[in-house]
BALUMRO-691291 format. One record per residue (C-alpha): y, x, z. Coordinates in steps of 0.001 Angstrom, whole numbers. Example, Ala and Ser with C-alpha at 12.3 -4.5 7.8 and 13.67 -1.06 7.14 Angstrom:
       v       u       w
   -4500   12300    7800
   -1060   13670    7140
***
This chain:
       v       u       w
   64276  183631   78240
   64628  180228   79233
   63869  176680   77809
   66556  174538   77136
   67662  171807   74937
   70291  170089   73459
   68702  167116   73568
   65110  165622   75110
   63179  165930   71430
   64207  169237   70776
   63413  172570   73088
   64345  176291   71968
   64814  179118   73780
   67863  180703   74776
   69239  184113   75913
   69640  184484   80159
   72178  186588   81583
   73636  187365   85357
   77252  187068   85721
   79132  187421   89321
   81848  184644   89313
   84150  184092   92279
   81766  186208   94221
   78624  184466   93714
   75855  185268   91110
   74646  182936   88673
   72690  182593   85748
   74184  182410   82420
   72737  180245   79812
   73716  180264   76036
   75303  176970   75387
   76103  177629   71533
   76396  180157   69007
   78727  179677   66188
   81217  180784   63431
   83140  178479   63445
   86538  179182   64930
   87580  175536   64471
   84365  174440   66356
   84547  177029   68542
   88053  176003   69874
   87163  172326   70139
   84006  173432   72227
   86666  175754   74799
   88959  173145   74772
   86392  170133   75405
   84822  172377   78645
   88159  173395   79884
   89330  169777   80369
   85620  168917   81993
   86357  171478   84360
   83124  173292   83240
   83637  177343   83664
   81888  179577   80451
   82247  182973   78912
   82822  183969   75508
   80505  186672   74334
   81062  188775   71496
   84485  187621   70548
   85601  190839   70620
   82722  192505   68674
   83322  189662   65678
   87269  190507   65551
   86154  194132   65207
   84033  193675   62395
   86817  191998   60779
   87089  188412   58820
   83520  188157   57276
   81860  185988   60337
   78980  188285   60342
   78849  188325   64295
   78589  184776   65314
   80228  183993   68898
   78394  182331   71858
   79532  180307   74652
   77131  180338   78056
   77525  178607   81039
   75913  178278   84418
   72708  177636   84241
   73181  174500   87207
   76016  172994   84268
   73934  173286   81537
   72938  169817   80484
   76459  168756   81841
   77513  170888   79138
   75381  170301   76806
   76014  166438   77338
   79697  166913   76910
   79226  168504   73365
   76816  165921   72618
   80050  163041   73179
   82278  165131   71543
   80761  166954   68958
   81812  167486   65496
   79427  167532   62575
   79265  170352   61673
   76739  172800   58689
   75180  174562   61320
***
């Protein structure tokens, strides 16, 4: 587990995982977790124009359990874009329940 936050007041901890991208290993940090598809798209969209590479983990797992949002998605990124990232989503975000 690692320490991160979306912003300098608040600090929780977040899932770490090893991914092999373009031949090099990195850390993979959990950027957000969320149902909502709308949100999530934004969030895809929003890192894809930054140039900012991420993976989408269990998007596949939360079509199989069908339409009742039980399995919420999660974006992660490298853990040296992280508060890039995270500062993107900060400009951009949406208000959202969650």
């Amino acid at each position: 587990m690692v320490k991160i936050g979306y912003n300098d007041n608040i600090q929780q901890e977040r899932p770490v995982a090893a991914s092999s991208i373009f031949g090099y290993t990195c850390q993979m940090v959990e950027l957000l977790r969320t149902n909502d598809l709308v949100y999530l798209s934004f969030v895809r969209h929003t890192l894809n124009e930054a140039g900012v590479g991420y993976l989408v983990l269990d998007e596949f797992a939360s079509a199989v359990e069908g339409s009742i949002n039980a399995i919420p998605r999660r974006i992660v990124v490298d853990e040296v874009n992280i508060k890039y990232a995270q500062k993107l989503i900060g400009n951009f975000s949406l208000t959202t329940s969650e």
